[in-house]
C-alpha positions in Angstrom: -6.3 42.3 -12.1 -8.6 43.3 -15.2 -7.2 44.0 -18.5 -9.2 46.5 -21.2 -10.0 44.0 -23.9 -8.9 46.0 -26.9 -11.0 45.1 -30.6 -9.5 43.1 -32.8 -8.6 46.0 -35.1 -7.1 48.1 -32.3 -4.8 45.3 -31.2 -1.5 44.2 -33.3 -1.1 40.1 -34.2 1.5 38.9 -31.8 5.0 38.0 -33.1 7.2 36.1 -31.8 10.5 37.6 -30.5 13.4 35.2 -30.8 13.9 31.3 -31.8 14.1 28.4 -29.6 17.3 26.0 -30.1 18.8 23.6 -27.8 17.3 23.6 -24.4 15.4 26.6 -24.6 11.5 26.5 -23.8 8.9 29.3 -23.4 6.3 28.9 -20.5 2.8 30.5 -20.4 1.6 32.7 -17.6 -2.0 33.5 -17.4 -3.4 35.9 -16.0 -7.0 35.9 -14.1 -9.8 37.6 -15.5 -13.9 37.3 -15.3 -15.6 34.4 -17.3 -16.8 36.4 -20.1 -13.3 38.5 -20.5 -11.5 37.4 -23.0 -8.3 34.9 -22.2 -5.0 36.6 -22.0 -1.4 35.5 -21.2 2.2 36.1 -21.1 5.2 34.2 -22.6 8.7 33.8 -20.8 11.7 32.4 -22.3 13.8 29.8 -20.2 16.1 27.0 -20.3 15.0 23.8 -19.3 17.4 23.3 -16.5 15.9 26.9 -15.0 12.8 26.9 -15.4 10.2 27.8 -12.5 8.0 25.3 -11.7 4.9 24.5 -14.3 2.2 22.6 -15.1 2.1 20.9 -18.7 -1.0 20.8 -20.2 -2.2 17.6 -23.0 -5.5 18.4 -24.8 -6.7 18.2 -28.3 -6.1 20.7 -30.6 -9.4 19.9 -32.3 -9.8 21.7 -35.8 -7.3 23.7 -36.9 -9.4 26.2 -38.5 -12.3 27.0 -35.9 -10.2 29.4 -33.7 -10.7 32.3 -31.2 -8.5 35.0 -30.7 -7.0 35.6 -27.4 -4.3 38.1 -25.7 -0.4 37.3 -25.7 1.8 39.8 -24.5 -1.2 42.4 -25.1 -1.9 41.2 -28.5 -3.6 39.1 -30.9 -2.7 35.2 -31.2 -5.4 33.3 -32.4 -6.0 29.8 -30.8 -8.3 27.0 -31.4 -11.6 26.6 -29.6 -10.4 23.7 -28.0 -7.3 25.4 -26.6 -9.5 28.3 -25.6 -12.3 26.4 -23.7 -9.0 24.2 -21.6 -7.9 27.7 -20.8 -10.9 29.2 -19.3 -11.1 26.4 -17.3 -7.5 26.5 -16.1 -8.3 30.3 -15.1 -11.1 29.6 -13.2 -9.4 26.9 -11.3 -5.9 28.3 -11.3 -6.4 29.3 -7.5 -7.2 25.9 -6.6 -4.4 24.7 -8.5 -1.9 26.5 -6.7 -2.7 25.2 -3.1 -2.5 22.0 -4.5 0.3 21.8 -6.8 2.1 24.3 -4.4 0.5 24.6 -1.3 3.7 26.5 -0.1 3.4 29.4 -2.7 1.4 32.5 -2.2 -1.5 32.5 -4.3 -0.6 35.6 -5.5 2.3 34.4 -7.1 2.2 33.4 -11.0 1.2 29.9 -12.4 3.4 28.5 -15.5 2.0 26.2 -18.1 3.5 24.8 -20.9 1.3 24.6 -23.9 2.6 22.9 -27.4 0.6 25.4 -29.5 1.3 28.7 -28.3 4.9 28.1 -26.4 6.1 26.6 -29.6 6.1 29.2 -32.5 3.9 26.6 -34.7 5.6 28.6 -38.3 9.4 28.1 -37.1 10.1 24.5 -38.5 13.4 24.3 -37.2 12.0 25.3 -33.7 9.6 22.9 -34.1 11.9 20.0 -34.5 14.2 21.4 -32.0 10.9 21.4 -29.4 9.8 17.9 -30.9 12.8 16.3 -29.3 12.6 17.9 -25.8 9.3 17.0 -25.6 9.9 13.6 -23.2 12.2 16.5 -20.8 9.5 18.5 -20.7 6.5 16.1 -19.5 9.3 14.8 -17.2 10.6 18.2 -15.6 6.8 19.6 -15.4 5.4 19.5 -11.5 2.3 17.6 -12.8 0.3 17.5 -16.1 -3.1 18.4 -16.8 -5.2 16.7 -19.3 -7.6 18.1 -20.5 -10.7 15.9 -22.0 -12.4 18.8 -23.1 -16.1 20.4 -21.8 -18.8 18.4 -19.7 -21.6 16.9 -21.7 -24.5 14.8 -20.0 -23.3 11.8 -18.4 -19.2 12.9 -17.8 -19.7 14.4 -14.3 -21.3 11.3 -13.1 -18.8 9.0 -14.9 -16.0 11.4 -13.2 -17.5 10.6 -9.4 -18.2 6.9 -10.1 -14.3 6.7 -10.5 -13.2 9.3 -8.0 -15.6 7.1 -5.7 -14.5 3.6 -6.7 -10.8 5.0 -7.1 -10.5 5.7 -3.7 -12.0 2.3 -2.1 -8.8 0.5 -4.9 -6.4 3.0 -3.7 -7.1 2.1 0.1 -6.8 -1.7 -1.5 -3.6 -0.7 -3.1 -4.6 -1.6 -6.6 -2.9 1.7 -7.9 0.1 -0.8 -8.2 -1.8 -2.9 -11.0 -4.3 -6.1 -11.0 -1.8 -8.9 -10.9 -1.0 -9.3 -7.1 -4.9 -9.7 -6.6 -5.4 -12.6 -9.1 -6.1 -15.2 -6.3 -7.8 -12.9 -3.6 -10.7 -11.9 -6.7 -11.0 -15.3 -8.4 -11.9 -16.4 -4.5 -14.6 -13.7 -3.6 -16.4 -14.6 -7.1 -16.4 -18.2 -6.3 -19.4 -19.7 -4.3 -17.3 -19.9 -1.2 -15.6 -16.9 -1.5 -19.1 -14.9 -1.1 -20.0 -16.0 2.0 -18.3 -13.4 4.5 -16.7 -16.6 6.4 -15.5 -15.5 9.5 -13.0 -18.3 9.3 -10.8 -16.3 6.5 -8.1 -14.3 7.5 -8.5 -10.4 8.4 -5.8 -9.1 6.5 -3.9 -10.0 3.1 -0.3 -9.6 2.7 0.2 -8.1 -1.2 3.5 -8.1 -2.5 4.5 -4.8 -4.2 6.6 -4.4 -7.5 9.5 -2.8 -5.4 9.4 -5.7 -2.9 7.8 -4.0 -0.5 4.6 -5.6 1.1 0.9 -4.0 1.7 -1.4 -4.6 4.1 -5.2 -5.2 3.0 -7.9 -5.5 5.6 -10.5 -8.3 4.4 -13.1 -6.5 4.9 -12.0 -3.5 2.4 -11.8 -6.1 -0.4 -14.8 -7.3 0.3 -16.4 -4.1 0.2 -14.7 -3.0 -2.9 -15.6 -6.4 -4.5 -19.3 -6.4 -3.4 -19.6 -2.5 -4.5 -18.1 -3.5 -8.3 -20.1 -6.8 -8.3 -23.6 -6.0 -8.7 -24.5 -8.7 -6.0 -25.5 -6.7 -2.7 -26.1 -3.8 -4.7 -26.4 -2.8 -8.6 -26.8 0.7 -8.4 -23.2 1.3 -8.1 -22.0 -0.7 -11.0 -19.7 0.1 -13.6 -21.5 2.6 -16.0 -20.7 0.8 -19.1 -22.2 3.0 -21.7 -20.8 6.5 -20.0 -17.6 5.5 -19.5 -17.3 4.4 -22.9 -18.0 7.5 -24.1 -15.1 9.1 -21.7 -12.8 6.7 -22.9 -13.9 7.5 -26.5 -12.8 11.2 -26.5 -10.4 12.3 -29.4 -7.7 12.6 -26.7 -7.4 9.3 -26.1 -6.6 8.5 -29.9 -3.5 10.7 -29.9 -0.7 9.5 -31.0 1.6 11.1 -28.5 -0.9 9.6 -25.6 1.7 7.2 -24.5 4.3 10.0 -24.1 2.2 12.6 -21.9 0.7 10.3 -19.5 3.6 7.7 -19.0 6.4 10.0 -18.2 5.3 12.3 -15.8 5.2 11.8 -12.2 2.1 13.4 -11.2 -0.8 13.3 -13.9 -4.3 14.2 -13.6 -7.2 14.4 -15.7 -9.9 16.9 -16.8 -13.4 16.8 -18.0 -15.4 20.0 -17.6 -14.6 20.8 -14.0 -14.0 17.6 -12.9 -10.9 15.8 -12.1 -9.1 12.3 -10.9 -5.5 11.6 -10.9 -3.8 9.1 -12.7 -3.4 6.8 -10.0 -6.6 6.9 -8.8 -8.3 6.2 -12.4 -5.9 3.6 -12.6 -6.6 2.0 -9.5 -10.2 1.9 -10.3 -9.8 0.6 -13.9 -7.6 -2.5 -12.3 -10.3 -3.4 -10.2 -12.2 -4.3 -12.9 -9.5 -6.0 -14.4 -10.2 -9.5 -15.1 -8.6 -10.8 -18.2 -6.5 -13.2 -16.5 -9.1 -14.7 -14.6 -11.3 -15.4 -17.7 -8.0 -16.8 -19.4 -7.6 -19.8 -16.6 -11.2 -20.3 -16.7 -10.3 -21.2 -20.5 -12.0 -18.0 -22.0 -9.2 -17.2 -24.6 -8.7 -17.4 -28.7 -9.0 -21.1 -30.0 -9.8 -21.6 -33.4 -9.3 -25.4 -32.5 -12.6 -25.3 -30.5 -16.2 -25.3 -31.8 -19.0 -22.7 -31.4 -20.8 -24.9 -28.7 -17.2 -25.5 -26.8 -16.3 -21.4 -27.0 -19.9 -20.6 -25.8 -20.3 -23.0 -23.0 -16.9 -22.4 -21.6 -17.5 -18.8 -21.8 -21.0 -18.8 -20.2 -19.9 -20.7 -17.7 -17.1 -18.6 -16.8 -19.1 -15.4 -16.6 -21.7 -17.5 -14.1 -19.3 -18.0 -12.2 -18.6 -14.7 -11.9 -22.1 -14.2 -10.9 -23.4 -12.9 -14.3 -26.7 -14.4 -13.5 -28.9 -11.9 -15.7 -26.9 -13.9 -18.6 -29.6 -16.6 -18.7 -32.3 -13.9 -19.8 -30.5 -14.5 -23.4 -31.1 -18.1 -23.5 -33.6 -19.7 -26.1 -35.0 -22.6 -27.6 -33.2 -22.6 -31.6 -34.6 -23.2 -34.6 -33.3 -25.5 -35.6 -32.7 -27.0 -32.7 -28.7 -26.5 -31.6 -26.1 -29.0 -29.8 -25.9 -25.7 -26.7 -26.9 -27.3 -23.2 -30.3 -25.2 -22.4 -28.6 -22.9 -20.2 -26.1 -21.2 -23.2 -27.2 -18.8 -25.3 -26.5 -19.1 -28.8 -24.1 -16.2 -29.4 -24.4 -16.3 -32.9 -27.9 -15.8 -33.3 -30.4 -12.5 -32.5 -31.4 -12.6 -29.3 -35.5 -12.0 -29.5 -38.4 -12.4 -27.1 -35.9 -12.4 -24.1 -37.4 -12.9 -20.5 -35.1 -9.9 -18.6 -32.7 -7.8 -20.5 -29.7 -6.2 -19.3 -29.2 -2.5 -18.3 -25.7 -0.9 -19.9 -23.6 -2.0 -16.7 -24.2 -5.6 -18.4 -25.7 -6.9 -14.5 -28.9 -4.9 -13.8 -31.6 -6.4 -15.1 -35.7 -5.5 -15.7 -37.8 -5.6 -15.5 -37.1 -6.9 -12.1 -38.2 -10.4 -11.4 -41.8 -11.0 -9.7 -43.7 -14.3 -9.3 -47.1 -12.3 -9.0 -46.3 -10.5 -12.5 -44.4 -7.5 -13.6 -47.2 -5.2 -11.2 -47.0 -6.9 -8.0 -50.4 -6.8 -6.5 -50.8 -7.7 -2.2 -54.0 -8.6 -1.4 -55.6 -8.5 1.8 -56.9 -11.3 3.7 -58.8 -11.7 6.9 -57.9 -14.0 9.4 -60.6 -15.0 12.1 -60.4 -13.6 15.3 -57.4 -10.9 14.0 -57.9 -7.4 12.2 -57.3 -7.3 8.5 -54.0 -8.1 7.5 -51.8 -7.1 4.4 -50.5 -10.8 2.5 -47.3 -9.9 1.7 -45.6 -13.2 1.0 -46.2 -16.8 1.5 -44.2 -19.9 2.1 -45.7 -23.6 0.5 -44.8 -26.3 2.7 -42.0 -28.4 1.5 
């Protein structure tokens, strides 16, 4: 269904009709509508313990004066651009989110959201400190909660399918349940040893969960998650440093009710643009990467006891081992000369006239190694008694 958008003068500012206290909570219904048609809802009045089911939404307001008016209840309410653009993408996917949320609903049937700005009546102070403590019930009561990092730029979509993709090879692992139970199994894959697929190793792994439960890993989907993360076999799917940081760098994550929204809730997934990954999966694929601990028994921790050349060697070697071989490329004769073995960079100097550098996943390098010079050149050779013959490579005798 369509609704006439009326001009801003034709249309009366909404007001709201009563005051929340105690358990009462308004939820949002929105209606569908085209792209370009402007966004308008309804507001219903419950009590927490019966409320229909909804979907909580966490976003940014962004700034408080750069709104956009939008429909409530057939009139005015203005909103800010940030709420407005989380909304037209909840419209366009609301369909979608009714099979999943509720797969047994009809999707004719209305979706609920809760929304601080607009189901709270942001002038009513008293409502407002009434809502402030309900907030934990409501994150906990709602079916699942949306969060919304705000519109696609250039590298998010990407960043989104990397950790779909890399989520769903942890979650297979089990690593949704957190890094710790894996210490061992990682610290042997990045050892020397532990790369070589020996066929003498056992097939599965026996993780203990935190309930006491126990998961079965296959080997080989470790290995595959390991050698997919690593950078070793293949180092087009590493860890898009520079992208991700700029994900993880979006005003919502400095929030300071963070904690609160994505803690509490059951089911929690998150939004950028139109794409989306669920808490767990995210999770799982952050863990997998996880390797504080490891660095911290290699001796990579905070010392003020040690000197420079101690801190940098044991880090270097440390990261080596983890098969950071790219690493050397930042290794140079000093001037003056320092007390580093040949194979530690000096950390606190600027790195110049470096062989390789490192692409922003911190393991590709370029350019690419070559012995016959960055423009590899085969020349052709004949051989008597055969045809001409492409040199590709050759072998010195040992």
């Amino acid at each position: 269904m369509h609704f006439a958008e009326p001009s801003r003068q034709e249309a009366a500012k909404f007001k709201y009709s009563d005051s929340l206290r105690s358990q009462g909570i308004r939820l949002l219904n929105l209606k569908y509508g085209r792209q370009e048609e402007m966004i308008h809802f309804n507001l219903h009045t419950h009590t927490l313990q019966s409320t229909p089911d909804y979907i909580a939404l966490s976003y940014t307001w962004g700034n408080p004066k750069d709104t956009i008016p939008v429909l409530c209840d057939g009139k005015i309410i203005d909103i800010t651009r940030s709420l407005e653009g989380a909304l037209r993408q909840l419209r366009k996917s609301q369909r979608a989110l009714l099979r999943e949320t509720f797969p047994e609903r009809n999707l004719t049937q209305p979706l609920y959201f809760w929304i601080d700005a607009v189901c709270i009546n942001q002038s009513d102070i008293e409502e407002k400190n009434c809502q402030v403590g309900l907030m934990a019930d409501i994150y906990r009561e709602a079916c699942k909660v949306i969060i919304w990092l705000g519109p696609a730029d250039d590298s998010s979509d990407s960043v989104m399918d990397y950790l779909n993709m890399l989520g769903a090879k942890a979650e297979d692992c089990g690593m949704d349940i957190g890094p710790d139970p894996y210490r061992e199994i990682w610290q042997e894959m990045v050892s020397i040893s532990g790369v070589i697929r020996d066929v003498h190793q056992p097939r599965f792994y026996f993780i203990e969960a935190p309930d006491g439960g126990t998961i079965r890993v296959t080997r080989k989907a470790l290995q595959d998650l390991f050698y997919s993360i690593s950078g070793w076999n293949d180092d087009r799917n590493v860890l898009p440093i520079a992208n991700i940081k700029r994900l993880f760098t979006r005003p919502w994550w400095g929030r300071i009710w963070v904690l609160q929204e994505v803690a509490i809730p059951e089911k929690v997934e998150f939004t950028c643009g139109t794409k989306r990954i669920t808490r767990r999966r995210c999770s799982a694929a952050l863990n997998a990467y996880s390797d504080r601990e490891e660095l911290k028994l290699k001796g990579v921790l905070p010392d003020y006891g040690k000197s420079k050349e101690e801190t940098f060697t044991t880090a270097m070697a440390a990261l080596l081992e983890q098969g950071h071989i790219s690493l050397l490329s930042f290794c140079q004769i000093s001037e003056p000369p320092s007390d580093l073995p040949s194979w530690v960079p000096d950390w606190s100097r600027s790195m110049i006239h470096k062989l390789q550098d490192v692409e922003n996943d911190h393991i590709t390098i370029y350019p690419r190694f070559s012995a016959s010079g960055p423009e590899p050149q085969h020349p052709s050779v004949t051989i008597l008694g055969l045809s001409q013959v492409d040199l590709l490579a050759m072998k010195c005798p040992s």
